[in-house]
Structures are given as structure tokens and as C-alpha cells.
N, CA, C and O atoms as a Tinker XYZ file with bonds, in Angstrom:
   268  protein
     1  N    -51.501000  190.985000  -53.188000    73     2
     2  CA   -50.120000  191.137000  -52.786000    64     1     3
     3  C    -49.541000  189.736000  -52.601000    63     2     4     5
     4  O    -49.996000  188.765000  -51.995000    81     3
     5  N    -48.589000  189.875000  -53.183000    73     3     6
     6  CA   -47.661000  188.204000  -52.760000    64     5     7
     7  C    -46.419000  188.795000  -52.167000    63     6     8     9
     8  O    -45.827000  189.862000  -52.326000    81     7
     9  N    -46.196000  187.542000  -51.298000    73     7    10
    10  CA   -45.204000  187.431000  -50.229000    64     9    11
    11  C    -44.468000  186.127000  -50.196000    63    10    12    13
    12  O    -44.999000  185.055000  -50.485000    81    11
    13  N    -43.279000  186.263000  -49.847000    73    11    14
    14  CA   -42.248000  184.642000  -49.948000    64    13    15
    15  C    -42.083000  184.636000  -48.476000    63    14    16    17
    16  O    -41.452000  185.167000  -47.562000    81    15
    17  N    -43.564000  183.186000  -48.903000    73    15    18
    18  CA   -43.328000  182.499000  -46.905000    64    17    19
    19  C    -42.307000  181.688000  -46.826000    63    18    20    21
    20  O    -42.217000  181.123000  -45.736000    81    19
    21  N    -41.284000  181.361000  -47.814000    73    19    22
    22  CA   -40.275000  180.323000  -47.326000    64    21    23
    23  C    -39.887000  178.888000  -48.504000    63    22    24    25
    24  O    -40.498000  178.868000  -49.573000    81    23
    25  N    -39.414000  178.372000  -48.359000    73    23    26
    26  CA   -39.352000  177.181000  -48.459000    64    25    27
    27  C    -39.623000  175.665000  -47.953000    63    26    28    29
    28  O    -39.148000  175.569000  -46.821000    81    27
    29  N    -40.076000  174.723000  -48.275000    73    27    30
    30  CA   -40.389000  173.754000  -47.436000    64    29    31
    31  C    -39.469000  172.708000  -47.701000    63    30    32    33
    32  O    -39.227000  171.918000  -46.788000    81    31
    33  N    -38.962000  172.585000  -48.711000    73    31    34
    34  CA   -37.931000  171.496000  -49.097000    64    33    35
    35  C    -36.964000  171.920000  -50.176000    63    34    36    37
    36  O    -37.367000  171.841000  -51.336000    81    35
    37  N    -35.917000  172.298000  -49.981000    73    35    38
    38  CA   -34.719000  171.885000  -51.048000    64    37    39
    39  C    -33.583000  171.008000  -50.888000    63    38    40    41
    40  O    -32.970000  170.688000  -49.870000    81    39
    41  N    -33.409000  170.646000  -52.239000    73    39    42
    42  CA   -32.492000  169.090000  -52.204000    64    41    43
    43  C    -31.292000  169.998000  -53.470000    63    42    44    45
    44  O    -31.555000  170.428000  -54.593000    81    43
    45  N    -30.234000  170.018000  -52.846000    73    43    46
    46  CA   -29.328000  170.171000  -54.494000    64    45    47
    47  C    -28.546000  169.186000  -54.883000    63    46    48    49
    48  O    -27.821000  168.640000  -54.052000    81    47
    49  N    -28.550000  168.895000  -55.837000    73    47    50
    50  CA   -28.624000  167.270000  -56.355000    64    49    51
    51  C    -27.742000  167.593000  -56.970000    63    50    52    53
    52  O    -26.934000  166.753000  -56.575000    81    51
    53  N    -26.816000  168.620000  -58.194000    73    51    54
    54  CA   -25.816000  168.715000  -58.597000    64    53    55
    55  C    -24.831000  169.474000  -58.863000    63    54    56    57
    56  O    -25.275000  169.952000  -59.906000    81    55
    57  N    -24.035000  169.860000  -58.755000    73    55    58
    58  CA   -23.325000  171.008000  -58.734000    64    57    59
    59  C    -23.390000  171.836000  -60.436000    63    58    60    61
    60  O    -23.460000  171.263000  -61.523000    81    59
    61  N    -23.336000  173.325000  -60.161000    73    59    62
    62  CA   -23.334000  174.236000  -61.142000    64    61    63
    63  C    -22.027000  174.664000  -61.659000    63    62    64    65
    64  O    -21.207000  175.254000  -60.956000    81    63
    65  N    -21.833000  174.352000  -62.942000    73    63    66
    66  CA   -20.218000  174.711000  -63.235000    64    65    67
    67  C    -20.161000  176.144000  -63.482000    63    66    68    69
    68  O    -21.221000  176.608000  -63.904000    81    67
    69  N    -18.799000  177.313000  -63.267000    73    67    70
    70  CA   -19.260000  178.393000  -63.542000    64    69    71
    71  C    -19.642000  178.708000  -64.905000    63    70    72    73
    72  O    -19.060000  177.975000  -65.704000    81    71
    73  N    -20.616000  179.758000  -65.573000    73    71    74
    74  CA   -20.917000  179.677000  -67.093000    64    73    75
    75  C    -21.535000  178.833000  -67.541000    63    74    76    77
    76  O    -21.281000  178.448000  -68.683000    81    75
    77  N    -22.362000  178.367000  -66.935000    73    75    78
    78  CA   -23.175000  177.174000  -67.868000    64    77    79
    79  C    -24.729000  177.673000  -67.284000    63    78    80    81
    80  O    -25.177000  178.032000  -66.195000    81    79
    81  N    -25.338000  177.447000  -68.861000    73    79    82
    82  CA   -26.695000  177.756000  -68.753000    64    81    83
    83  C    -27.607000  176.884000  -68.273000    63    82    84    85
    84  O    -27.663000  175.658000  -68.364000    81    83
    85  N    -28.370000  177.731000  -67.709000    73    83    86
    86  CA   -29.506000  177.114000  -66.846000    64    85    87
    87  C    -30.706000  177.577000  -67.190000    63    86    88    89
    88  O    -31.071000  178.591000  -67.783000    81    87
    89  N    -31.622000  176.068000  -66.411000    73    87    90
    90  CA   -33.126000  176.794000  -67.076000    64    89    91
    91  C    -34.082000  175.991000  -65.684000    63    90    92    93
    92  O    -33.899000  174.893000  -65.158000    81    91
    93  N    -35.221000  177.161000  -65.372000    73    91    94
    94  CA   -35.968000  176.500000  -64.212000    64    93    95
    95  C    -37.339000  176.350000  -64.484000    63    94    96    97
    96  O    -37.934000  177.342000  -64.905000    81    95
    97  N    -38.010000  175.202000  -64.310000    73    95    98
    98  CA   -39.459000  175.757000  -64.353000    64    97    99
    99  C    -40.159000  174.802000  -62.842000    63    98   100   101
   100  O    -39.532000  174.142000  -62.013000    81    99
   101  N    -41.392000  175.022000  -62.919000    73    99   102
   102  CA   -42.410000  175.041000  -62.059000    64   101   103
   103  C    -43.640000  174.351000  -62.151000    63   102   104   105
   104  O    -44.375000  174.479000  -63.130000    81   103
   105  N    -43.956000  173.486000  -61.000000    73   103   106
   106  CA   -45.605000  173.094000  -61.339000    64   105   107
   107  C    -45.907000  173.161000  -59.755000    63   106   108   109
   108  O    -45.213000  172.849000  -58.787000    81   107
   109  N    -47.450000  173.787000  -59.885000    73   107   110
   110  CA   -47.781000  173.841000  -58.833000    64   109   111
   111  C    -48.374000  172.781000  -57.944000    63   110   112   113
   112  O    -49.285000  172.110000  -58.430000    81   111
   113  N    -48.041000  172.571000  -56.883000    73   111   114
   114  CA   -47.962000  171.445000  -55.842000    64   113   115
   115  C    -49.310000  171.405000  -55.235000    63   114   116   117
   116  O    -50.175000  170.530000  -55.278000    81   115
   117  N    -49.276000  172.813000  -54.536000    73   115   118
   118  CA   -51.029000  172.345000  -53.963000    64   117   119
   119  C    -50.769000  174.145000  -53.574000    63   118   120   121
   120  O    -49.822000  174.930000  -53.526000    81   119
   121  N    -52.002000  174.158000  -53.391000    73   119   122
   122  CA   -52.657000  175.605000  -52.505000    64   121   123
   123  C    -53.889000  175.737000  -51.881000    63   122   124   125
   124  O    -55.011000  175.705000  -52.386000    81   123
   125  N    -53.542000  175.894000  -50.687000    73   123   126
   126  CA   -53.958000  175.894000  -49.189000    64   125   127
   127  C    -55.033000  177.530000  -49.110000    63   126   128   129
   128  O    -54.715000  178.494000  -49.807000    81   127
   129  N    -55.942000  177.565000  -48.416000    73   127   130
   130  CA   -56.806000  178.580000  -48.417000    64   129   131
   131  C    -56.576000  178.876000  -46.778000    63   130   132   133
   132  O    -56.888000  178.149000  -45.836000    81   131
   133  N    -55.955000  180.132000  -46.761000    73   131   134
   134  CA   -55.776000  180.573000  -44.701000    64   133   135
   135  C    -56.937000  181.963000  -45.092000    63   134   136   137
   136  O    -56.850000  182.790000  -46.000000    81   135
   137  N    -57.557000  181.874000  -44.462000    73   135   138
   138  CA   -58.697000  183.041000  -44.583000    64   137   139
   139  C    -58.726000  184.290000  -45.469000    63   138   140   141
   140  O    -59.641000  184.143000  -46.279000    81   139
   141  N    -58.289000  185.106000  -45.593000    73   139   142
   142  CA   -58.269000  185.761000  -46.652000    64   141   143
   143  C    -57.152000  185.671000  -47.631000    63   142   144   145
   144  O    -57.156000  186.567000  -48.476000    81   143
   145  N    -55.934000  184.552000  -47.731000    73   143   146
   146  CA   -54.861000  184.597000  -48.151000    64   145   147
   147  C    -55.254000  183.509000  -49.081000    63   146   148   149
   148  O    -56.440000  183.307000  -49.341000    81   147
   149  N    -54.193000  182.731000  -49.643000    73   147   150
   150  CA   -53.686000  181.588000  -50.326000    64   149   151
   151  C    -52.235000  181.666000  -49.810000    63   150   152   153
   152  O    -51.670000  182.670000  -49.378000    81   151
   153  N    -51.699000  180.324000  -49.943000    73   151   154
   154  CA   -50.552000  179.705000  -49.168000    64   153   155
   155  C    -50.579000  178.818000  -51.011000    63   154   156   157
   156  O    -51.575000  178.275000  -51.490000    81   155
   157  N    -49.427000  178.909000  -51.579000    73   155   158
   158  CA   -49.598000  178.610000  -52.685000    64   157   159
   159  C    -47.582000  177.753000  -52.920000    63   158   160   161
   160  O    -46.486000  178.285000  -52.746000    81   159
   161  N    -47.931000  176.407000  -53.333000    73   159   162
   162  CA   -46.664000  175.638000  -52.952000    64   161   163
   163  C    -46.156000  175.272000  -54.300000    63   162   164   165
   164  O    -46.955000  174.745000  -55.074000    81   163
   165  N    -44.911000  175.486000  -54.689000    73   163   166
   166  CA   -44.697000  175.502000  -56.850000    64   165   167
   167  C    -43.361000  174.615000  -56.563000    63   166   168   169
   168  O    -42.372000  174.936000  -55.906000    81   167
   169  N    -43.580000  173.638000  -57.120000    73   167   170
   170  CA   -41.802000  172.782000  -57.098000    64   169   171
   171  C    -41.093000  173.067000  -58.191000    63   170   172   173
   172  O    -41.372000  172.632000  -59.308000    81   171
   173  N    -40.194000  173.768000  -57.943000    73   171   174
   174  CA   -39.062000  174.161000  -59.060000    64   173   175
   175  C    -37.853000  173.087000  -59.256000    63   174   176   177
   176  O    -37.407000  172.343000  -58.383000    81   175
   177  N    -37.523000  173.162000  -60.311000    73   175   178
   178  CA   -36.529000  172.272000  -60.831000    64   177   179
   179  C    -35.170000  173.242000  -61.735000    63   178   180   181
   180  O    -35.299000  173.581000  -62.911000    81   179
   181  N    -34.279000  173.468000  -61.131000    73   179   182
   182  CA   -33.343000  174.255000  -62.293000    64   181   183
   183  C    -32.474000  172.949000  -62.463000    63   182   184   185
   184  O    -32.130000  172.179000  -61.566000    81   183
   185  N    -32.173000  172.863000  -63.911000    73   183   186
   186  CA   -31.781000  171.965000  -65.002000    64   185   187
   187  C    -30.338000  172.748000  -65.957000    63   186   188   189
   188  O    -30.424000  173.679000  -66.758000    81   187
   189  N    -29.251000  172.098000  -65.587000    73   187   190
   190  CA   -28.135000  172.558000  -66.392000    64   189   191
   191  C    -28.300000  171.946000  -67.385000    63   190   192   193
   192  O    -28.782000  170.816000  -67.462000    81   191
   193  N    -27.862000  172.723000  -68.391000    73   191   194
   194  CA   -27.833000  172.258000  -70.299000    64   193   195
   195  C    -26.828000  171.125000  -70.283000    63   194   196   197
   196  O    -25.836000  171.229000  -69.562000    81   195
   197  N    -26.954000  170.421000  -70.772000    73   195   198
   198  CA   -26.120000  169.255000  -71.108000    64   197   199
   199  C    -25.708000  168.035000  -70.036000    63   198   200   201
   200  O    -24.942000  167.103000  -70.283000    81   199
   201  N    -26.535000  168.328000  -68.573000    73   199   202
   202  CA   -26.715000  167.428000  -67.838000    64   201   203
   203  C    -27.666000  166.731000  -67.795000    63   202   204   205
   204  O    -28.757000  167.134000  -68.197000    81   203
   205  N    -27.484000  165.509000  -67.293000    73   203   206
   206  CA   -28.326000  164.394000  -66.820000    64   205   207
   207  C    -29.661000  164.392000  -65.416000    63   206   208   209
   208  O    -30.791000  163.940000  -65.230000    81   207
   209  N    -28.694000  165.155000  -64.738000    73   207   210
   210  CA   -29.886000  165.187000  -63.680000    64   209   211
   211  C    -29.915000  166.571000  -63.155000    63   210   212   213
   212  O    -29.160000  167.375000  -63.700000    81   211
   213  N    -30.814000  167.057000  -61.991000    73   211   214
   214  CA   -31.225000  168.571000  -62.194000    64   213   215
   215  C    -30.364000  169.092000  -61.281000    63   214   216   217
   216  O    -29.730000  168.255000  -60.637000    81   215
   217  N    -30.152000  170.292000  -61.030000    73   215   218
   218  CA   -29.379000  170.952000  -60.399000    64   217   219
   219  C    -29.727000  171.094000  -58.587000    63   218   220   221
   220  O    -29.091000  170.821000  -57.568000    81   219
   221  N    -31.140000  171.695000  -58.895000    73   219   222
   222  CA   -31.614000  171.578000  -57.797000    64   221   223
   223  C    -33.448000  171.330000  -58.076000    63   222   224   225
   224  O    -34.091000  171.432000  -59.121000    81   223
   225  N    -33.810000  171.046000  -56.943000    73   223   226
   226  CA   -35.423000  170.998000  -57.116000    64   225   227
   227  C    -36.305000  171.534000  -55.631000    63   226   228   229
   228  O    -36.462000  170.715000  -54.726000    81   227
   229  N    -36.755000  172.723000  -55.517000    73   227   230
   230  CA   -37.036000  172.771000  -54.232000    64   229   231
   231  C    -38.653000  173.403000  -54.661000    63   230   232   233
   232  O    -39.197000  173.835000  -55.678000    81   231
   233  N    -38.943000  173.214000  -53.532000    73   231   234
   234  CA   -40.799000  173.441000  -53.191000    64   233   235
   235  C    -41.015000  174.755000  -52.360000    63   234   236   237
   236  O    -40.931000  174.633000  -51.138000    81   235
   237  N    -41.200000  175.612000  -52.716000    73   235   238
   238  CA   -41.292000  176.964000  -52.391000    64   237   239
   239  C    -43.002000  177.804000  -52.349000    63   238   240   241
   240  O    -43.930000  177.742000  -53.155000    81   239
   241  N    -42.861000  178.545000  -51.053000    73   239   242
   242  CA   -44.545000  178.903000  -50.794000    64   241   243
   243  C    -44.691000  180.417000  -50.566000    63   242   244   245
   244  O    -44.347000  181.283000  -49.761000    81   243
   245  N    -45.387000  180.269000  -51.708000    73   243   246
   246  CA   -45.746000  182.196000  -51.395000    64   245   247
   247  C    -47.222000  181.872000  -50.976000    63   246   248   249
   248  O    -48.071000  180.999000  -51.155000    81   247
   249  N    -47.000000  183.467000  -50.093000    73   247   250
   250  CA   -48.780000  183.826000  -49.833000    64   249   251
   251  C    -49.592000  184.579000  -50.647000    63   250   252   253
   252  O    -49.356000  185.717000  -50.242000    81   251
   253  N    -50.134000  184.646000  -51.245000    73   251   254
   254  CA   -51.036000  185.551000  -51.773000    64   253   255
   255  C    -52.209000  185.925000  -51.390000    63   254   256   257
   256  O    -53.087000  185.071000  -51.259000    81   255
   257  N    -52.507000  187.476000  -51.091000    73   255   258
   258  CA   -53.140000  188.010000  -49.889000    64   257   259
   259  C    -54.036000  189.011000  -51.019000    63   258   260   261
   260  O    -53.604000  189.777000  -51.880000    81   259
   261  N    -55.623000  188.625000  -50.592000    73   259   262
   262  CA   -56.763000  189.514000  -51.754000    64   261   263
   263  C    -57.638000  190.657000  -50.823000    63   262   264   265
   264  O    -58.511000  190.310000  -50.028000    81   263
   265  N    -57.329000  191.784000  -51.015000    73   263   266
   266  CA   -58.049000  192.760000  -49.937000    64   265   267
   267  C    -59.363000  192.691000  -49.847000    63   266   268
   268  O    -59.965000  193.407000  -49.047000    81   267
């Protein structure tokens, strides 16, 4: 089962015009072992088409819980 523990950092770095495409991806940061879970941390980046720098980039932590 996964669960959204939150966020730990977002920065929005540029504004989104309305109608303009976007694209996000992910690399994972680190993941933490809490006893039967994972605490699992992915820094996302969404990137407007035809800009220079990213829209936003934040570090986001799900749990993932193994019965």
C-alpha cells in the first residue's frame, strides 16, 4: 500500500502560462527503511515547453507499507 506522507521541499521557480504544455519527471532521492514501511523521497521537476528554467521542482515522500 502507498500513502502520500507529504512534501519536504517545494520551490516554484516559474510561473505557468494558461495552455501551455507541461512535462514532469522524477529521480529518486533516497529511501529510508521505518520498520515494516519504506519512506521513499522522488524530486520532481515540471518543465514548461519552450522555457528556460523549470516550473517547479519539489521533493515529495510516500510511504510504502508491505504486509
Amino acid at each position: 500500500m502507498g500513502v502520500n506522507y507529504g512534501f519536504d521541499k517545494i520551490r516554484f521557480i516559474a510561473p505557468v502560462p494558461s495552455g501551455s504544455r507541461i512535462r514532469a519527471k522524477a529521480v529518486l532521492k533516497a529511501a529510508e527503511i521505518k520498520g515494516s514501511s519504506v519512506n521513499a523521497t522522488r524530486t520532481y521537476t515540471i518543465e514548461v515547453e519552450g522555457s528556460d528554467k523549470p516550473a517547479v521542482i519539489a521533493d515529495w515522500i510516500t510511504r510504502l507499507t508491505y504486509g
